[in-house]
mmCIF file as Biopython writes it, N, C-alpha, C and O atoms, coordinates in Angstrom:
data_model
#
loop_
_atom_site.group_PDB
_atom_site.id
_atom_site.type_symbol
_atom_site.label_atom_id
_atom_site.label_alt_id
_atom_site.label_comp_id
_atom_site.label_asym_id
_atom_site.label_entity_id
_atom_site.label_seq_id
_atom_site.pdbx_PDB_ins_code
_atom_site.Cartn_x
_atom_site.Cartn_y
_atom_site.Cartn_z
_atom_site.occupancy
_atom_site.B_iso_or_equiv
_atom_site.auth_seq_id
_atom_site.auth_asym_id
_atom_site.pdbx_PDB_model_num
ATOM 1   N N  . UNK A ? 1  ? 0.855   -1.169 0.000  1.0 0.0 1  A 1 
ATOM 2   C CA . UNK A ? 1  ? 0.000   0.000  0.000  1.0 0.0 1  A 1 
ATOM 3   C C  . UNK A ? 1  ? 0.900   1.231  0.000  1.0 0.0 1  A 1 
ATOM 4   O O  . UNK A ? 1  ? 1.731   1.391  0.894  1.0 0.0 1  A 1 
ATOM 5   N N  . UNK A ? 2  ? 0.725   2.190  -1.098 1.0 0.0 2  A 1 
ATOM 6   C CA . UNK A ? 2  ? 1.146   3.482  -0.978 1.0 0.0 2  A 1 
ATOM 7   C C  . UNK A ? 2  ? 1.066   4.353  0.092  1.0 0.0 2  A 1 
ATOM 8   O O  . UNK A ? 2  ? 0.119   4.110  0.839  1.0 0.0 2  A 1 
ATOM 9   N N  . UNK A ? 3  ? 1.991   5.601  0.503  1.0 0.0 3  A 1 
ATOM 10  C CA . UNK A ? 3  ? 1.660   6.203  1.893  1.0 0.0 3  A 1 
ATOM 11  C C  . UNK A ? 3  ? 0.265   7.117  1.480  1.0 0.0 3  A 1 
ATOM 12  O O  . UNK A ? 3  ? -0.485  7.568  2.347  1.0 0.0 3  A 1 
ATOM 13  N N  . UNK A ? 4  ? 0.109   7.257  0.429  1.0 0.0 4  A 1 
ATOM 14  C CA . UNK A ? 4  ? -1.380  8.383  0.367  1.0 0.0 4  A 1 
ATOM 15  C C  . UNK A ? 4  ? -2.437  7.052  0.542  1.0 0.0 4  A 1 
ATOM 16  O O  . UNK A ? 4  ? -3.245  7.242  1.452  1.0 0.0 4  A 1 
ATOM 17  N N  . UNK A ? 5  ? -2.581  5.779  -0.135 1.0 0.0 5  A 1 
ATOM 18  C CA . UNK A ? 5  ? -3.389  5.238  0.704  1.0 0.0 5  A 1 
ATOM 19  C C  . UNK A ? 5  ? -3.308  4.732  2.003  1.0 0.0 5  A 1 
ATOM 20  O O  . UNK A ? 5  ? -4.256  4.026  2.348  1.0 0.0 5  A 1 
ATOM 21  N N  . UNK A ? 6  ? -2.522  4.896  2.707  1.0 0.0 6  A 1 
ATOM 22  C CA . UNK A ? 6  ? -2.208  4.765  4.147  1.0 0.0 6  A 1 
ATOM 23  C C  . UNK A ? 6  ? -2.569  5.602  4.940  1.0 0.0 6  A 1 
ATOM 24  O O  . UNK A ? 6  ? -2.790  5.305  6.114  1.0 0.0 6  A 1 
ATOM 25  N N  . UNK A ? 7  ? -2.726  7.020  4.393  1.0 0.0 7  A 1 
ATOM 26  C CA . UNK A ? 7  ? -2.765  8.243  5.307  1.0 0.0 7  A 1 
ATOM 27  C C  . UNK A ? 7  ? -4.160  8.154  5.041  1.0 0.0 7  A 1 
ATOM 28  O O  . UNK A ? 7  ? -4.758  9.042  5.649  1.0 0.0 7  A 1 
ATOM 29  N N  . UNK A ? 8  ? -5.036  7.301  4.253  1.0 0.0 8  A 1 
ATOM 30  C CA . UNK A ? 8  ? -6.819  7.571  4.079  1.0 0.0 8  A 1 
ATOM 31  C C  . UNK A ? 8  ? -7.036  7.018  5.050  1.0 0.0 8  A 1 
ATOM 32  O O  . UNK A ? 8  ? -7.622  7.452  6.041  1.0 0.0 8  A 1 
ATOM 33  N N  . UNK A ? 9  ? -6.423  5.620  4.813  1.0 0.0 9  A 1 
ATOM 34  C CA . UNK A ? 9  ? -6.699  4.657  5.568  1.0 0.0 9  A 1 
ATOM 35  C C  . UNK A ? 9  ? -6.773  4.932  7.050  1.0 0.0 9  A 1 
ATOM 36  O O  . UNK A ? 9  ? -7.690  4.448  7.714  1.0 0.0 9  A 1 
ATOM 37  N N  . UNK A ? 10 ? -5.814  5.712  7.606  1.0 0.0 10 A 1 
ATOM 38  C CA . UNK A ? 10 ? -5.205  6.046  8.688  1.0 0.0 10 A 1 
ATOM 39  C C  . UNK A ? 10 ? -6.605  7.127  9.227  1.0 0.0 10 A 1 
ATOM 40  O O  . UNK A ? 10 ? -7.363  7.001  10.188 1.0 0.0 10 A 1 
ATOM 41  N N  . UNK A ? 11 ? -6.548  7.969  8.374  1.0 0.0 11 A 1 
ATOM 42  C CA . UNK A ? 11 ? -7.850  8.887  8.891  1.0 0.0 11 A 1 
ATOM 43  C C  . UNK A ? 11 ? -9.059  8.081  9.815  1.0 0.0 11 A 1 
ATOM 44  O O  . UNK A ? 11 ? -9.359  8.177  11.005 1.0 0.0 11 A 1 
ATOM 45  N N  . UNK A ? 12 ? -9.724  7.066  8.461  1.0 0.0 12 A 1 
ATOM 46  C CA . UNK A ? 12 ? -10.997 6.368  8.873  1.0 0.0 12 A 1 
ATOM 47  C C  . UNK A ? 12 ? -10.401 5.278  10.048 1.0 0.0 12 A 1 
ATOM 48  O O  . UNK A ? 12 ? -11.239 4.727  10.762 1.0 0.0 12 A 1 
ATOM 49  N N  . UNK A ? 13 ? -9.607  5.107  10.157 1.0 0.0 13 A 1 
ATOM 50  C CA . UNK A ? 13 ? -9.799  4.507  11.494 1.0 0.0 13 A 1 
ATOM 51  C C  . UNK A ? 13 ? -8.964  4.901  12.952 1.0 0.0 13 A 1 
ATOM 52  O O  . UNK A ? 13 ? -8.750  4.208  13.947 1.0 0.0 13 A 1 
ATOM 53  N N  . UNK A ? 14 ? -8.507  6.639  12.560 1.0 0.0 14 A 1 
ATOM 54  C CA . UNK A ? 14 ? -8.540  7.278  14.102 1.0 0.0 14 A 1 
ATOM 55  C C  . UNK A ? 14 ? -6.853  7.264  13.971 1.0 0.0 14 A 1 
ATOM 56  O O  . UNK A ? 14 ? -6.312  8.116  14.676 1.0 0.0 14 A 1 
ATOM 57  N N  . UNK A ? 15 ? -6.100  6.558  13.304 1.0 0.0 15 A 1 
ATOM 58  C CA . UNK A ? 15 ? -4.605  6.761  13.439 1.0 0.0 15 A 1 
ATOM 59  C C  . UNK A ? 15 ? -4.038  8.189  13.315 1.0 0.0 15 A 1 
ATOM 60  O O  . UNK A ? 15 ? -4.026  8.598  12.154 1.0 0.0 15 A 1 
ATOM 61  N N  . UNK A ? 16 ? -3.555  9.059  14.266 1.0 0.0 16 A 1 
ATOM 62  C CA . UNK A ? 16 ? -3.137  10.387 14.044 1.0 0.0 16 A 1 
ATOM 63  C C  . UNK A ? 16 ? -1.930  10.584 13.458 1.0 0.0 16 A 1 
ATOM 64  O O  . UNK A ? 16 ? -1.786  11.273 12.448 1.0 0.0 16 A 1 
ATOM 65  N N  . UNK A ? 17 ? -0.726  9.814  14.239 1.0 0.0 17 A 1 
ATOM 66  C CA . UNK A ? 17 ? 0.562   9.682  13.736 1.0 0.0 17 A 1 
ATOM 67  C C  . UNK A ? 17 ? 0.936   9.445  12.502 1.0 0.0 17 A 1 
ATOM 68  O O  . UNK A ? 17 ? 0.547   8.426  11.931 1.0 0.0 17 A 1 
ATOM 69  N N  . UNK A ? 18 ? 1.812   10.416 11.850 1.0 0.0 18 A 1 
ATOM 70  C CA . UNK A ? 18 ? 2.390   9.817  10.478 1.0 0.0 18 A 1 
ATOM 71  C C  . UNK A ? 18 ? 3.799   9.072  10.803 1.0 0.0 18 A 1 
ATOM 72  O O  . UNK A ? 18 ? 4.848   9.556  11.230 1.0 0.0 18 A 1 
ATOM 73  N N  . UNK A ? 19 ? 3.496   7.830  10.482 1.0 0.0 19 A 1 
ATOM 74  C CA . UNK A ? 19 ? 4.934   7.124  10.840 1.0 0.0 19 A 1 
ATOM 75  C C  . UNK A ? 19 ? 6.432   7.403  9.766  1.0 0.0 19 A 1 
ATOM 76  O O  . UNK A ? 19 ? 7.472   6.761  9.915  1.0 0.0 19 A 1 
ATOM 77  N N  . UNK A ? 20 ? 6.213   8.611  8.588  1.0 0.0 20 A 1 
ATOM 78  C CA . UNK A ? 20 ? 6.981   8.750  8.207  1.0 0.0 20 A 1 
ATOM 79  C C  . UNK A ? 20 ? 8.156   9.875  8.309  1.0 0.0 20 A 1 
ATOM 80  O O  . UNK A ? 20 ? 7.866   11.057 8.498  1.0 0.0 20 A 1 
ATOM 81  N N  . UNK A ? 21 ? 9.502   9.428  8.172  1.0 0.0 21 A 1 
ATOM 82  C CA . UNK A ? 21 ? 10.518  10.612 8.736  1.0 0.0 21 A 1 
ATOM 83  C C  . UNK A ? 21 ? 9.361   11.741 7.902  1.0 0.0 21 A 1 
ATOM 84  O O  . UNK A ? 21 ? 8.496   11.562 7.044  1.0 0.0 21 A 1 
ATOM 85  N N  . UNK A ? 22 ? 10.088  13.504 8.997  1.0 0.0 22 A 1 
ATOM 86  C CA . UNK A ? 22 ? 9.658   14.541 8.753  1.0 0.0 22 A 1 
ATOM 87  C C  . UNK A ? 22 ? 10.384  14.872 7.051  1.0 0.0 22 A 1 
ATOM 88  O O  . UNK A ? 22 ? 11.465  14.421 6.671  1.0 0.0 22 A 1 
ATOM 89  N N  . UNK A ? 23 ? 9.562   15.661 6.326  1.0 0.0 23 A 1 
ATOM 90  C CA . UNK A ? 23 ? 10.574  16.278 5.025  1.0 0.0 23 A 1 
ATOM 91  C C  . UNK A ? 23 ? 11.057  15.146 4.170  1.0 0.0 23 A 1 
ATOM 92  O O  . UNK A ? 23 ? 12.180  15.133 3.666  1.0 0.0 23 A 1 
ATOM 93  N N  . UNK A ? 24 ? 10.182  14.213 4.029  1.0 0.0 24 A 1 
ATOM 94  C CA . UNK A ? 24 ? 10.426  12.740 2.923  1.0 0.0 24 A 1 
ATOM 95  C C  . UNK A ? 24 ? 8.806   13.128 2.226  1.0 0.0 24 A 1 
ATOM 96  O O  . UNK A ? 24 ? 7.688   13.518 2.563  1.0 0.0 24 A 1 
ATOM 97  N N  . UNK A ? 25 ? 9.771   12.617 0.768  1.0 0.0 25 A 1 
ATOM 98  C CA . UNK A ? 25 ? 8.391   12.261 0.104  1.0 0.0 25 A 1 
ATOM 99  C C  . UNK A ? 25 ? 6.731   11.785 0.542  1.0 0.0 25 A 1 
ATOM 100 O O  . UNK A ? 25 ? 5.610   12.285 0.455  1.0 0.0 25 A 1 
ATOM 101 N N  . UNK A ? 26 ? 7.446   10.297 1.144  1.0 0.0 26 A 1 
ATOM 102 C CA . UNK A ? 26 ? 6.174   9.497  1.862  1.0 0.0 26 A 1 
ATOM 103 C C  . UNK A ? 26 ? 5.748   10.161 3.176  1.0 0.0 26 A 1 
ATOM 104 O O  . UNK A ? 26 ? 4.882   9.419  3.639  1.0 0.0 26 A 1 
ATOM 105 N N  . UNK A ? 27 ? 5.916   11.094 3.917  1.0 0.0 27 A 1 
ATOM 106 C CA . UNK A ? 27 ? 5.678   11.808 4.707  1.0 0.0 27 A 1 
ATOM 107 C C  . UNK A ? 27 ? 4.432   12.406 3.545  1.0 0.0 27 A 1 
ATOM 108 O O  . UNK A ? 27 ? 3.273   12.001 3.445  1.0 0.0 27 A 1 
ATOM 109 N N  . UNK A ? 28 ? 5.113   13.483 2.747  1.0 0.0 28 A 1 
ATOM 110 C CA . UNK A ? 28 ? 4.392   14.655 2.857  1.0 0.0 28 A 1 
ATOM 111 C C  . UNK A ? 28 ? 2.904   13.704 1.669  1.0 0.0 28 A 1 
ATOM 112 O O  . UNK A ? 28 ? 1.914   14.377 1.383  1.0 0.0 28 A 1 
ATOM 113 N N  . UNK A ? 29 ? 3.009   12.148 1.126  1.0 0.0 29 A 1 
ATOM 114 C CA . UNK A ? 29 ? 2.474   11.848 0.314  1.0 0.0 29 A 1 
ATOM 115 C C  . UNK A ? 29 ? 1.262   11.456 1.328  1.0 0.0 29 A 1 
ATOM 116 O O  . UNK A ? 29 ? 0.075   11.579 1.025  1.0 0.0 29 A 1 
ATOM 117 N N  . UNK A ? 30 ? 1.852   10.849 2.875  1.0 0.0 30 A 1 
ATOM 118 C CA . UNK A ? 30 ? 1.125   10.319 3.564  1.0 0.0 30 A 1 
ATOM 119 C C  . UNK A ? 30 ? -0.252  11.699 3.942  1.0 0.0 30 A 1 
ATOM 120 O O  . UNK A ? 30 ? -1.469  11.531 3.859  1.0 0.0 30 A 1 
ATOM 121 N N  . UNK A ? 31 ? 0.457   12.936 4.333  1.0 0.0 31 A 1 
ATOM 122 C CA . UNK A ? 31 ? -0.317  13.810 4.825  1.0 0.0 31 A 1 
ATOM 123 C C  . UNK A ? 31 ? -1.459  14.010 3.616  1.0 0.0 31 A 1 
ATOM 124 O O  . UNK A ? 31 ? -2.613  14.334 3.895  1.0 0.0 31 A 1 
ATOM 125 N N  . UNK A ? 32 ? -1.086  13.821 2.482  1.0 0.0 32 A 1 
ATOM 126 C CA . UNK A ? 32 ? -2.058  14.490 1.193  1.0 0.0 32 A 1 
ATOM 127 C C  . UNK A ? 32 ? -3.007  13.362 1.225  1.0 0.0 32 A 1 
ATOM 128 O O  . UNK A ? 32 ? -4.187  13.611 0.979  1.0 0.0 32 A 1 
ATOM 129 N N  . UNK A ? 33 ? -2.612  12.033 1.523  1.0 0.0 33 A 1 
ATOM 130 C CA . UNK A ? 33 ? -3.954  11.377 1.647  1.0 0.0 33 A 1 
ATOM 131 C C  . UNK A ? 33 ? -4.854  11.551 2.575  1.0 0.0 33 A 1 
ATOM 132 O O  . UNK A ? 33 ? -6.054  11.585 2.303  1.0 0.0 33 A 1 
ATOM 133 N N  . UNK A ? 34 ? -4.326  11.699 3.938  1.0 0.0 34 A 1 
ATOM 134 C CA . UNK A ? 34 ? -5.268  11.624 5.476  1.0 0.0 34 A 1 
ATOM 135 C C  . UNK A ? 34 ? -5.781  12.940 5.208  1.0 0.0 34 A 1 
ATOM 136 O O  . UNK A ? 34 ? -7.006  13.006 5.115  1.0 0.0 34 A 1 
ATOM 137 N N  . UNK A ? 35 ? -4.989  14.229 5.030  1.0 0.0 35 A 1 
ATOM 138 C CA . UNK A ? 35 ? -6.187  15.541 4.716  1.0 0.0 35 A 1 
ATOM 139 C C  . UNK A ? 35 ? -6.917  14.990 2.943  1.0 0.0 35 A 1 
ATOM 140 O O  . UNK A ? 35 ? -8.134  14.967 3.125  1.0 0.0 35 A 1 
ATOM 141 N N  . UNK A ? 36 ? -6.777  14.797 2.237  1.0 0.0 36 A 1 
ATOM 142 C CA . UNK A ? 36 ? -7.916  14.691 1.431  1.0 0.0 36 A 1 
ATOM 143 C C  . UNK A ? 36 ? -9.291  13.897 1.741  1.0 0.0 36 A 1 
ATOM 144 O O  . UNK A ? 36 ? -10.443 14.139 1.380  1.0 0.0 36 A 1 
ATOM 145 N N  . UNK A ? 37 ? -8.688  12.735 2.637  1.0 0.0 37 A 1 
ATOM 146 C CA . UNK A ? 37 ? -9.632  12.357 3.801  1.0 0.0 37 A 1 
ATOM 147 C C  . UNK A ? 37 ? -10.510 12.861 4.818  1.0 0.0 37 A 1 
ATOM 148 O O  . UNK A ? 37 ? -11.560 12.308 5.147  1.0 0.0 37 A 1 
ATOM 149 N N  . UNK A ? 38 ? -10.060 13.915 5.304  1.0 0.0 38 A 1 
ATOM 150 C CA . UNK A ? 38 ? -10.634 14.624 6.050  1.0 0.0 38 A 1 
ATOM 151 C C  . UNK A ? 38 ? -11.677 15.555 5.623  1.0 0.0 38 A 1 
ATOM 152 O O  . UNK A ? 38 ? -12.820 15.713 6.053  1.0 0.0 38 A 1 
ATOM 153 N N  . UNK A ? 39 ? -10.855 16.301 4.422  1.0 0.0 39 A 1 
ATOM 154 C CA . UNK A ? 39 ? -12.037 17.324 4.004  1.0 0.0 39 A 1 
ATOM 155 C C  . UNK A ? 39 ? -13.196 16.446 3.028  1.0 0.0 39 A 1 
ATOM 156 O O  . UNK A ? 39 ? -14.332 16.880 2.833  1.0 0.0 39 A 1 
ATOM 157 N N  . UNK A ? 40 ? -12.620 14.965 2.386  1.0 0.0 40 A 1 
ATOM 158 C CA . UNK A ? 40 ? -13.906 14.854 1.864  1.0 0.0 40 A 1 
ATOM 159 C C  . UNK A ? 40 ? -14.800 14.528 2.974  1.0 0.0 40 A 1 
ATOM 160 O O  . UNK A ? 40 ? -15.910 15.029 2.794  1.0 0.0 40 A 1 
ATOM 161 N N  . UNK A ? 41 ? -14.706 13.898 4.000  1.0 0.0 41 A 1 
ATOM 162 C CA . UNK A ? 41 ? -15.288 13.572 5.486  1.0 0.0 41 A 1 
ATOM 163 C C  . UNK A ? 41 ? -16.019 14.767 5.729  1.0 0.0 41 A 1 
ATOM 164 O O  . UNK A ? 41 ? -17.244 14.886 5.729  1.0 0.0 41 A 1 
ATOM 165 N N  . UNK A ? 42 ? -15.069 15.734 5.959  1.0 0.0 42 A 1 
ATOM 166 C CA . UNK A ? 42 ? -15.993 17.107 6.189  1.0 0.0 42 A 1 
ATOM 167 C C  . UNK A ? 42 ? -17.302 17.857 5.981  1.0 0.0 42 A 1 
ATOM 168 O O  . UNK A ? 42 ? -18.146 18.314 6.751  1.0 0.0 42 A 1 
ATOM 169 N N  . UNK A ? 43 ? -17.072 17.793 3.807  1.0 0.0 43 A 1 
ATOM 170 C CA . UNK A ? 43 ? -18.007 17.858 3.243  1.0 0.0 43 A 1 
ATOM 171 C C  . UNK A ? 43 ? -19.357 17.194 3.328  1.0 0.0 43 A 1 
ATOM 172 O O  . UNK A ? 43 ? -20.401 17.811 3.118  1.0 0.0 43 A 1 
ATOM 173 N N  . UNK A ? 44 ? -19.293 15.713 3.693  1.0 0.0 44 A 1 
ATOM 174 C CA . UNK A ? 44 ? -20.110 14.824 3.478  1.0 0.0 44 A 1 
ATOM 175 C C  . UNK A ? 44 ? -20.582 15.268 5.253  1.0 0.0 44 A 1 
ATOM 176 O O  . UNK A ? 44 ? -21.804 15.396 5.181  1.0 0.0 44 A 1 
ATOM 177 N N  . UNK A ? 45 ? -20.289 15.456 6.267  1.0 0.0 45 A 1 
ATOM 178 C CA . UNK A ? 45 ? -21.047 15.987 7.103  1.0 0.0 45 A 1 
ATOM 179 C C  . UNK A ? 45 ? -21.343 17.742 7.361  1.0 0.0 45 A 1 
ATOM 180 O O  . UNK A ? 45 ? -22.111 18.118 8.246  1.0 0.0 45 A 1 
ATOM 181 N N  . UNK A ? 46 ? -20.614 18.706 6.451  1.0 0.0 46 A 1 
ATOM 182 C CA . UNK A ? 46 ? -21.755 19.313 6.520  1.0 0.0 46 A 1 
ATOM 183 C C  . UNK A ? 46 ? -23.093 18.973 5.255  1.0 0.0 46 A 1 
ATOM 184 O O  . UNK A ? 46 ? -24.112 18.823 5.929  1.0 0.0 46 A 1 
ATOM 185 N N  . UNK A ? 47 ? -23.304 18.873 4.368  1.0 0.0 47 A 1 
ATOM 186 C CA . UNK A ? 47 ? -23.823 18.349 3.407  1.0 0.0 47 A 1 
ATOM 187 C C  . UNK A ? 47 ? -24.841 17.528 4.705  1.0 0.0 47 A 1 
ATOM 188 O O  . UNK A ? 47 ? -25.798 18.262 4.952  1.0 0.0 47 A 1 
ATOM 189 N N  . UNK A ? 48 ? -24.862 16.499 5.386  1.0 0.0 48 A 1 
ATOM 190 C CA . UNK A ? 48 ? -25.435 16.027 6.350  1.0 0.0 48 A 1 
ATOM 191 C C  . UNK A ? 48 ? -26.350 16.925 7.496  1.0 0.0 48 A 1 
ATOM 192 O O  . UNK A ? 48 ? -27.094 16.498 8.379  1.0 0.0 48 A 1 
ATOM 193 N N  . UNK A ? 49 ? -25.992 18.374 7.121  1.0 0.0 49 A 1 
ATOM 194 C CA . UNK A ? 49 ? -26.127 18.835 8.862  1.0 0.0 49 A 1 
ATOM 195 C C  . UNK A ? 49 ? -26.894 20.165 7.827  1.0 0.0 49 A 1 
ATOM 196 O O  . UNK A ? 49 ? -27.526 21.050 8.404  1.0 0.0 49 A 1 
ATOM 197 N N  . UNK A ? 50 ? -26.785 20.177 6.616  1.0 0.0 50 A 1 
ATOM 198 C CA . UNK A ? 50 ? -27.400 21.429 6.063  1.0 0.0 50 A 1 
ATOM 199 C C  . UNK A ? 50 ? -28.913 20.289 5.498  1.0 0.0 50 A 1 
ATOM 200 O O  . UNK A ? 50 ? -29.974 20.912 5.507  1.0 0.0 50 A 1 
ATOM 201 N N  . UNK A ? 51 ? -29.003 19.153 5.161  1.0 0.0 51 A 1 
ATOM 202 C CA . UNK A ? 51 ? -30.084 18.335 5.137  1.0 0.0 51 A 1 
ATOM 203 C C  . UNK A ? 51 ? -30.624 18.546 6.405  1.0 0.0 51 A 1 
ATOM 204 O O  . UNK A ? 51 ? -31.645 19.224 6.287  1.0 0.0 51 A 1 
ATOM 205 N N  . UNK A ? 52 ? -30.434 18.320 7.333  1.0 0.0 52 A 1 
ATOM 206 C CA . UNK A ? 52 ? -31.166 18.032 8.569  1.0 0.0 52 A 1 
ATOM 207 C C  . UNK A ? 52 ? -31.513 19.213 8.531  1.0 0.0 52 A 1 
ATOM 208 O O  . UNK A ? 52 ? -32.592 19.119 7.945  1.0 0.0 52 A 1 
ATOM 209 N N  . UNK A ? 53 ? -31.284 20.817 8.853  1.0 0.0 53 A 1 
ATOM 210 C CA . UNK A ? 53 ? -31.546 21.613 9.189  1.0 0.0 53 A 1 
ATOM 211 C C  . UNK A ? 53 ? -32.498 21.941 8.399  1.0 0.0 53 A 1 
ATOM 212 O O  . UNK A ? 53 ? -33.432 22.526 8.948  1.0 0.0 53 A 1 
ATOM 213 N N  . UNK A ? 54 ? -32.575 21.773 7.363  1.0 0.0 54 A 1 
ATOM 214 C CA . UNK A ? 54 ? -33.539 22.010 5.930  1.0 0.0 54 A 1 
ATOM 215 C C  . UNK A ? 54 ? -35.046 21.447 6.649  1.0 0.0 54 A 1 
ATOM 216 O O  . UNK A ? 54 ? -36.011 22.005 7.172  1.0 0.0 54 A 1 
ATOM 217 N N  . UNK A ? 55 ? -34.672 20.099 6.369  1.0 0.0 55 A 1 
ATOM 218 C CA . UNK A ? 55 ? -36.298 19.086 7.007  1.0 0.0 55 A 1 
ATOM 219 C C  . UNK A ? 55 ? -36.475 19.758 8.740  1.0 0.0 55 A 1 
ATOM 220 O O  . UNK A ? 55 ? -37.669 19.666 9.026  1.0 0.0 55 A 1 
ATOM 221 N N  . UNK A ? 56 ? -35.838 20.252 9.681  1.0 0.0 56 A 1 
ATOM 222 C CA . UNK A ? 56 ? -36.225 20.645 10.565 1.0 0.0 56 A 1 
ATOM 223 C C  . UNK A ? 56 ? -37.280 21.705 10.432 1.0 0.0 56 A 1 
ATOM 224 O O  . UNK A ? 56 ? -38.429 21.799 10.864 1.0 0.0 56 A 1 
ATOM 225 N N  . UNK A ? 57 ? -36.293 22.690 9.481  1.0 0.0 57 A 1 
ATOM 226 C CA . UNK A ? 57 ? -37.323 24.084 9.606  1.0 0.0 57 A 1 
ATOM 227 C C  . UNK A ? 57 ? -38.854 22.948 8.566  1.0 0.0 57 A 1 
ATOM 228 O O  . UNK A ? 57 ? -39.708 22.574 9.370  1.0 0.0 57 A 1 
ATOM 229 N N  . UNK A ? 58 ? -39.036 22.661 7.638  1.0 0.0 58 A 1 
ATOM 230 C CA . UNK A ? 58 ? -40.441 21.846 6.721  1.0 0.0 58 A 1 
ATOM 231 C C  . UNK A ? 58 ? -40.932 21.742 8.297  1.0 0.0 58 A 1 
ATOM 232 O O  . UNK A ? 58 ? -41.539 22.582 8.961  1.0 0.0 58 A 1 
ATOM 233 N N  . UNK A ? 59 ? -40.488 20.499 8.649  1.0 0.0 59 A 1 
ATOM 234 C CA . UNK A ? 59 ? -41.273 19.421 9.849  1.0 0.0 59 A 1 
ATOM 235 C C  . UNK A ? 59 ? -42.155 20.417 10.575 1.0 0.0 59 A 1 
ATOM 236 O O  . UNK A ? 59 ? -43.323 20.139 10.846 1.0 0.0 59 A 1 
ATOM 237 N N  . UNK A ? 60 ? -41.391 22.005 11.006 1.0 0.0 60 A 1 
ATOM 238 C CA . UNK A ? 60 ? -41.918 22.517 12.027 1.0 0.0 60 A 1 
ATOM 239 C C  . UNK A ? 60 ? -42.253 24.001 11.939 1.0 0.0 60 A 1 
ATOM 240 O O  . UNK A ? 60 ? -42.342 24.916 12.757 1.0 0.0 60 A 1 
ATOM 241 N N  . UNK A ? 61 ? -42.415 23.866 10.514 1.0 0.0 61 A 1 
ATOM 242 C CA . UNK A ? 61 ? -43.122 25.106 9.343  1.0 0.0 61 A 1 
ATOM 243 C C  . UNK A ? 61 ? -42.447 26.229 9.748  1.0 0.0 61 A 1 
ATOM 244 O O  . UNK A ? 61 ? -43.155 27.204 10.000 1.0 0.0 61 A 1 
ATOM 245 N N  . UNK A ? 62 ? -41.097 26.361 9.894  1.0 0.0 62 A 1 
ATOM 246 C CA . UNK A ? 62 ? -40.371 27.668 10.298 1.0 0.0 62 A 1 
ATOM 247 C C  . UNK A ? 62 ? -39.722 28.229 9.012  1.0 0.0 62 A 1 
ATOM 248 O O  . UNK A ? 62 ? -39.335 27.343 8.250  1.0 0.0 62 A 1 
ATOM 249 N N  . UNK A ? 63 ? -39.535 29.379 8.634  1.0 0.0 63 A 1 
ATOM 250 C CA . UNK A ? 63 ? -39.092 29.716 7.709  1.0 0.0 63 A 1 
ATOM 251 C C  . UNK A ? 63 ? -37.867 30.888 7.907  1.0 0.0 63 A 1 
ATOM 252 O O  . UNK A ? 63 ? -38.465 31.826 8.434  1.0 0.0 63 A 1 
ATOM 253 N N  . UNK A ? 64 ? -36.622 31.232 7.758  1.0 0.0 64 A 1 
ATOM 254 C CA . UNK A ? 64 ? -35.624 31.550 7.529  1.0 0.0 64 A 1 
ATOM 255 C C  . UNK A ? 64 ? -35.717 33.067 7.013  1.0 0.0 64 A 1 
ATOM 256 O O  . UNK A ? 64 ? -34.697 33.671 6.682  1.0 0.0 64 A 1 
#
């Protein structure tokens, strides 16, 4: 496994540490996977939290 799929990998299951020396390739390849991880993570919960808020105000006829 490549370090950018390592650093996804690493995201979804809570690993913080990059086990690679500082200022190496696989370092900085590892970080570009775990943050591209993150922000697509991100997106997909706000995207989640702007749905909910949407059907809240419908459910309870409030309007903005």
């Amino acid at each position: 496994m490549n370090p950018y799929d390592e650093g996804q990998k690493s995201f979804r299951v809570g690993k913080l540490g990059n086990p690679y020396a500082v200022n190496s390739n696989n370092n900085r390849s590892w970080e570009y996977g775990f943050n591209t991880a993150y922000f697509s993570n991100l997106k997909k919960v706000k995207d989640y939290e702007q749905r909910t808020r949407e059907r809240g105000k419908k459910v309870q006829g409030k309007k903005d």
